[in-house]
C-alpha positions as CSV (number, residue, x, y, z in Angstrom):
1,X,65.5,123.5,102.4
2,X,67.6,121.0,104.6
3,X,65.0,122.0,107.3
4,X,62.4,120.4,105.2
5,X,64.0,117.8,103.9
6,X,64.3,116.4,107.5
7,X,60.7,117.0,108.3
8,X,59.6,115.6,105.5
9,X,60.8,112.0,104.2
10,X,59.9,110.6,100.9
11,X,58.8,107.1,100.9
12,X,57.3,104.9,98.2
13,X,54.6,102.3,98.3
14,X,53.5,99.1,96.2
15,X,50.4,98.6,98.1
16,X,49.5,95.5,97.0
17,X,47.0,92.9,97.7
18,X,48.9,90.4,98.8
19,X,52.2,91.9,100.6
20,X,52.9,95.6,100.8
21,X,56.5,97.1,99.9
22,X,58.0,100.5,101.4
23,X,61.0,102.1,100.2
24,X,62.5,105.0,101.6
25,X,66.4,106.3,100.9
26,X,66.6,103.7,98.3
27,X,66.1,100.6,100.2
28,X,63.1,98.7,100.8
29,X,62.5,98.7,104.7
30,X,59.1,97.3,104.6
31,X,57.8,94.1,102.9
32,X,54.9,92.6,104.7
33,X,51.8,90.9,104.1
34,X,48.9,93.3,103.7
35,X,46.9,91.8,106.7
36,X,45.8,93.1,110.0
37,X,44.5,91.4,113.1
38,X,41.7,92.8,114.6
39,X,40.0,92.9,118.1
40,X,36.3,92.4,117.3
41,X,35.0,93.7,120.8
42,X,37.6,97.0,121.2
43,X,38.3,97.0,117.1
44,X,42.3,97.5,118.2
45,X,44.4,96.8,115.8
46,X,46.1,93.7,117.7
47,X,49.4,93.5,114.7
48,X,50.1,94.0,111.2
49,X,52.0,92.3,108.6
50,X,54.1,89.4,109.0
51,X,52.6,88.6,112.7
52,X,49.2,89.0,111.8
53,X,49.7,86.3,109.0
54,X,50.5,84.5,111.7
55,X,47.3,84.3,113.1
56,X,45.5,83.5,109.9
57,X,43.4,80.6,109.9
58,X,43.8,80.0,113.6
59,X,41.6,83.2,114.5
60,X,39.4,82.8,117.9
61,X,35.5,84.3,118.4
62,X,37.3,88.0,119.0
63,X,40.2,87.9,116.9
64,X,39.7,88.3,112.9
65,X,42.7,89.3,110.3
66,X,41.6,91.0,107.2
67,X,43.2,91.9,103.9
68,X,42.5,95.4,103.8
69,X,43.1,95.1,100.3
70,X,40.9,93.2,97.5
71,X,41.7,92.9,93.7
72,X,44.2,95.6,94.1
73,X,42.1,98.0,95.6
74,X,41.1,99.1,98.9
75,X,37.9,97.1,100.6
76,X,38.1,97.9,104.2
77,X,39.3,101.7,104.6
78,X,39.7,101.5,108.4
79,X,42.1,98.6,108.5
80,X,43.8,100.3,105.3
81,X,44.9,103.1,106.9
82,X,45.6,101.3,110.2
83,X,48.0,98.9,107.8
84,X,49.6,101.7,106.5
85,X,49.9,103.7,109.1
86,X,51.6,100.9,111.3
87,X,54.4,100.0,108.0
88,X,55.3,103.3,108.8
89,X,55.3,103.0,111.9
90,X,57.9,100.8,111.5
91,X,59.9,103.1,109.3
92,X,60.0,105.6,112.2
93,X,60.9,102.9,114.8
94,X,64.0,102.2,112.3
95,X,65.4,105.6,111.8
96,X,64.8,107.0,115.7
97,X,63.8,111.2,113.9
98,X,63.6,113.6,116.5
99,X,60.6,114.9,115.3
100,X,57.6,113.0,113.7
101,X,57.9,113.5,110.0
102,X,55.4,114.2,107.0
103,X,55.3,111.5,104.3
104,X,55.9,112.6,100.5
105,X,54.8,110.0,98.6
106,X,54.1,108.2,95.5
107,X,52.0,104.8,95.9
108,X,51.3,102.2,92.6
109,X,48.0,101.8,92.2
110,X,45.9,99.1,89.0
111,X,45.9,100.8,85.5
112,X,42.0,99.5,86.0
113,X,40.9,101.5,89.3
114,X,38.0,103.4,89.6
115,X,37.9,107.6,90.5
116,X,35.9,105.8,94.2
117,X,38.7,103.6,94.7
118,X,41.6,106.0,93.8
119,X,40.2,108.5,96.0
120,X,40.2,106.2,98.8
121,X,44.1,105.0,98.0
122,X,44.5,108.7,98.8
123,X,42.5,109.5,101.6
124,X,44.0,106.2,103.6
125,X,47.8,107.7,102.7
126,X,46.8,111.3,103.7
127,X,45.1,110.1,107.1
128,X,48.4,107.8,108.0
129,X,51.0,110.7,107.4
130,X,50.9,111.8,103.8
131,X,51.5,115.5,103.2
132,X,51.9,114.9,99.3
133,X,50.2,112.0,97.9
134,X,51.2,110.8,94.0
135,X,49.7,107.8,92.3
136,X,51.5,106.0,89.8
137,X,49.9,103.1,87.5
138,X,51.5,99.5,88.2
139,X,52.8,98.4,85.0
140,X,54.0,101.5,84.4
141,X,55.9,101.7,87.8
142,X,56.7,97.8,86.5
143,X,58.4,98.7,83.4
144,X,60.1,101.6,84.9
145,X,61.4,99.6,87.8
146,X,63.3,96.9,85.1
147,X,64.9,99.5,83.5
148,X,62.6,100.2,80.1
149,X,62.6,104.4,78.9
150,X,58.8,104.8,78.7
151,X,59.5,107.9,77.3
152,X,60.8,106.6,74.1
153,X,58.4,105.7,71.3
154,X,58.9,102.2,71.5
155,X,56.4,99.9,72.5
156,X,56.7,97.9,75.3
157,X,54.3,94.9,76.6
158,X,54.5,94.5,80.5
159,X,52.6,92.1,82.7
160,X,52.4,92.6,86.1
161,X,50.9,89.5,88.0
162,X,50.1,90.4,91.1
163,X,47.9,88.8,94.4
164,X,44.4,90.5,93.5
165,X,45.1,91.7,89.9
166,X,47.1,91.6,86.5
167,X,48.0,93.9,84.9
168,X,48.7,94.0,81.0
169,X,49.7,97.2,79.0
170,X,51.6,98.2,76.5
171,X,53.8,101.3,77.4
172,X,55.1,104.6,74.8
173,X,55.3,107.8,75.4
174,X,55.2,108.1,79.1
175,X,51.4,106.4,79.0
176,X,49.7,103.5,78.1
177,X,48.6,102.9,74.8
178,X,46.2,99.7,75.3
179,X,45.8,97.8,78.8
180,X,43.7,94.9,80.3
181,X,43.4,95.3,84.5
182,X,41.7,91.7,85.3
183,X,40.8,91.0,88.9
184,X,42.5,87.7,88.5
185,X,46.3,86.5,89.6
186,X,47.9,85.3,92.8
187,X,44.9,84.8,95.4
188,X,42.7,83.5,92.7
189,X,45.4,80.7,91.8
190,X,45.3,80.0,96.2
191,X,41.4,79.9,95.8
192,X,41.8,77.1,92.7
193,X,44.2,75.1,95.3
194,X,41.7,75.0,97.9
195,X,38.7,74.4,95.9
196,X,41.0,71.2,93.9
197,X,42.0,69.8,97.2
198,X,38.5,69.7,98.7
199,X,36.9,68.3,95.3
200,X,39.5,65.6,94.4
201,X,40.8,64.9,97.7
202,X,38.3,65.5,100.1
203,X,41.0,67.4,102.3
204,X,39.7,71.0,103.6
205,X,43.5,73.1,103.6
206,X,43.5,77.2,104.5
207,X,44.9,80.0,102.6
208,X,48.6,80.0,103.9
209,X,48.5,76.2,103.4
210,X,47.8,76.9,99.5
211,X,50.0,79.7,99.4
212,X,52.5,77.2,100.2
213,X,51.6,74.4,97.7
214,X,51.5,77.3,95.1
215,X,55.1,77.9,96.3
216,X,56.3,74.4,96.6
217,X,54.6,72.4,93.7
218,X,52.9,75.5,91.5
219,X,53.2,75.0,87.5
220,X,51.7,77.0,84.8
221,X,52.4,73.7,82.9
222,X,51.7,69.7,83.2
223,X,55.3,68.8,82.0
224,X,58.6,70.8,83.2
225,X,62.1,70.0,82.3
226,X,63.0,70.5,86.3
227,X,60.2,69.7,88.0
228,X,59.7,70.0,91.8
229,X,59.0,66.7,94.0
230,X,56.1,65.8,95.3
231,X,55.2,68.1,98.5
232,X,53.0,66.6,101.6
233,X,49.7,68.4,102.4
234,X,47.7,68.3,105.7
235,X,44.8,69.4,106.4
236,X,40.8,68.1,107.8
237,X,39.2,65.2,106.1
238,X,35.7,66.6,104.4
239,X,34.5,63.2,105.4
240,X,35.5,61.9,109.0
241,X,36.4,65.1,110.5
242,X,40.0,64.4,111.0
243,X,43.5,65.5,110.8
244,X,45.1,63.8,107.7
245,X,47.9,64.2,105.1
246,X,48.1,63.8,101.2
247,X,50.8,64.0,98.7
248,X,50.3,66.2,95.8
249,X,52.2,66.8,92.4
250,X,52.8,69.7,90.1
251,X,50.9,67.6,87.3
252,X,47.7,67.9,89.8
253,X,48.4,71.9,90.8
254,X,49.1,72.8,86.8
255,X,45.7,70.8,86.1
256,X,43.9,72.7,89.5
257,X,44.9,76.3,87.9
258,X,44.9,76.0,84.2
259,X,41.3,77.9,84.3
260,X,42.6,81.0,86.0
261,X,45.8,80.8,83.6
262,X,43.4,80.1,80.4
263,X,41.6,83.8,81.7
264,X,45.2,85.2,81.9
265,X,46.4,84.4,78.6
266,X,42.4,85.5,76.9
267,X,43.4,89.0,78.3
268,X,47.1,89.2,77.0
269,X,45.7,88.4,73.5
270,X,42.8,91.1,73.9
271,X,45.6,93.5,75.1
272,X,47.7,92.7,71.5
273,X,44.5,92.9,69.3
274,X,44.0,96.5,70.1
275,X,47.5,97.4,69.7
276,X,48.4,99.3,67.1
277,X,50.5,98.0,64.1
278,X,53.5,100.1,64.7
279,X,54.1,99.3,68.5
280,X,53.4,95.6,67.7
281,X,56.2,95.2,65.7
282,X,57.8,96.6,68.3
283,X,56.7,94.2,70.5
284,X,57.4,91.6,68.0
285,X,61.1,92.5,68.5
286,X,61.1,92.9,72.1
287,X,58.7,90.2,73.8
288,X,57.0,90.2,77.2
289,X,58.1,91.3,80.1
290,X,56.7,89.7,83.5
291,X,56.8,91.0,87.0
292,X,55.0,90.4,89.7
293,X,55.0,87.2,92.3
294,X,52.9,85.4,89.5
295,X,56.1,85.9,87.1
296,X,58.1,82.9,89.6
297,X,55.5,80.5,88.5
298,X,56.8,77.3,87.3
299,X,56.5,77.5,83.4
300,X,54.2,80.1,82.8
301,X,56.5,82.3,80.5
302,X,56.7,79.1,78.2
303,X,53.5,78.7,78.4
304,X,52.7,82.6,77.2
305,X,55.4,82.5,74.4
306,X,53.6,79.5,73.3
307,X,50.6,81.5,73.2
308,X,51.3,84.1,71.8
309,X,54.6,83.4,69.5
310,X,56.5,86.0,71.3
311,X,59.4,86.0,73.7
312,X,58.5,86.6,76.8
313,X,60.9,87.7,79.9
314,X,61.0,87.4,83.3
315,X,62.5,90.3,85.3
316,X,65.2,90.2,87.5
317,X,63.9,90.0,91.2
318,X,59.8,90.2,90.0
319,X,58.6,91.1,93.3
320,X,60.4,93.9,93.4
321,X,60.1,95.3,90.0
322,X,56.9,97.6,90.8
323,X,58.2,98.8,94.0
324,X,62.2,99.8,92.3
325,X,59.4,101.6,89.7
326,X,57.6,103.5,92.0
327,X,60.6,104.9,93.9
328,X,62.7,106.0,90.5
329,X,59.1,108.2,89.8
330,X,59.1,108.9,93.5
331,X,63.4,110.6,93.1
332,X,62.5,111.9,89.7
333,X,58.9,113.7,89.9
334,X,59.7,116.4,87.4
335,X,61.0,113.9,84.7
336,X,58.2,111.3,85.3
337,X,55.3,114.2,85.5
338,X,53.6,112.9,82.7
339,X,53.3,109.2,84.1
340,X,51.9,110.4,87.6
341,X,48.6,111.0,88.9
């Protein structure tokens, strides 16, 4: 058995659209953007991660860096597995085995994938390493990971707001009584900040340039109690062609974004209309819980408890919720059977 054991290491994976998180012994020792860089004459995988965000945006003729994943699920199976197989990589570089190991592992996937995309979750894991290959849902891994008994028959509403998707569900029973998987959340909020700063300022601005608005100056809300100051913004001039730099409030990123949110909160009250009556008074009693990188926007859990009259939490640590999840099923297989695929 210890034979095994040390041939075989047990990881788990949040493979998510916009970063991807690895734990393995308990700790996370991977969290990287999901990108690769990719020669286009040798298609070599040129770097991963963290130093192919690097290059994004600033990509010559032969150089391109793609997300591998879109809306949550896989869109480019090649650069996939080369993503995953290179975060592993980097596990192996970290603990020196004498021998190359097999993966056991147990990767969170959307509550609204298809059988095509699942499969293809699957067939990238088992071509980078994985002898054993679980999937687990997202909110489910979510509401695992801050601490909630699914197994109890108490309802529990999570939403998990992720880069590509969010995920809404309310939880019972080890499953998932009623859900709503939208292909809306994190990148679709970037895509708002670009489109608002080319209409209304004529200033052109890339994807990591939004990301870092979002960051600096994003608000689910026009009024906060503590809001952020004002955060400087270069980019190209859409009319003379030229370098130039604007300043931009929370007011105008709240105003930029309120569409995508408006979406957001149409979904969390579709997901409470076909609850039933018992596990919404649960819910009633217990609120909301958020996860996710969309959960550390500026106001948005006032802005969902005015919605929907309920309170509404945000988890310790978010961005780590789904991942802590996915590793408790990952140590516990036999207890969490029921909840993985």
């Amino acid at each position: 058995m210890k034979l095994f054991n040390f041939l075989t290491q047990e990881i788990a994976i949040d493979l998510g659209t916009a970063n991807t998180i690895i734990m393995h012994n308990d700790k996370v020792v991977v969290d990287q953007p999901s990108m690769v860089a990719i020669d286009k004459i040798t298609d070599k995988v040129i770097a991963i991660g963290e130093k192919a965000q690097l290059m994004q945006g600033k990509e010559h003729r032969n150089l391109e860096v793609v997300k591998p994943l879109k809306d949550g699920v896989i869109a480019n199976f090649n650069a996939a597995e080369n993503m995953i197989r290179g975060m592993i990589g980097l596990i192996t570089k970290q603990n020196k085995f004498l021998f190359p190991p097999t993966f056991k592992m147990v990767i969170c996937i959307p509550s609204g994938i298809t059988e095509v995309e699942l499969r293809a979750v699957v067939d990238s894991a088992e071509r980078a390493g994985g002898k054993e290959v679980k999937l687990i849902f997202e909110p489910m891994a979510a509401a695992i990971g801050i601490g909630i008994d699914v197994k109890e028959p108490e309802g529990n509403m999570i939403i998990d707001i992720g880069g590509g998707t969010t995920e809404i569900a309310v939880i019972a029973l080890s499953g998932i009584v009623s859900d709503q998987s939208i292909r809306l959340a994190g990148d679709q909020l970037t895509k708002d900040i670009m489109d608002y700063m080319k209409t209304q300022h004529n200033l052109n601005i890339g994807e990591p340039t939004a990301e870092l608005v979002k960051k600096n100056v994003g608000s689910a809300l026009t009024h906060l109690d503590n809001p952020p100051p004002d955060y400087p913004v270069q980019g190209r001039d859409n009319v003379m062609g030229i370098p130039k730099q604007i300043v931009i409030s929370y007011h105008e990123v709240a105003d930029a974004i309120d569409k995508s949110i408006q979406k957001i909160e149409e979904s969390i009250l579709k997901a409470l209309e076909m609850t039933p009556p018992e596990l919404a008074a649960d819910i009633f009693r217990t609120g909301i819980y958020l996860t996710g990188g969309g959960a550390l926007l500026r106001g948005l859990d006032k802005r969902l408890s005015d919605k929907t009259k309920l309170k509404v939490h945000v988890a310790d640590d978010p961005l780590l919720a789904v991942a802590r999840g996915t590793n408790i099923a990952l140590k516990n297989m036999e207890d969490f059977a029921a909840v993985l695929k």
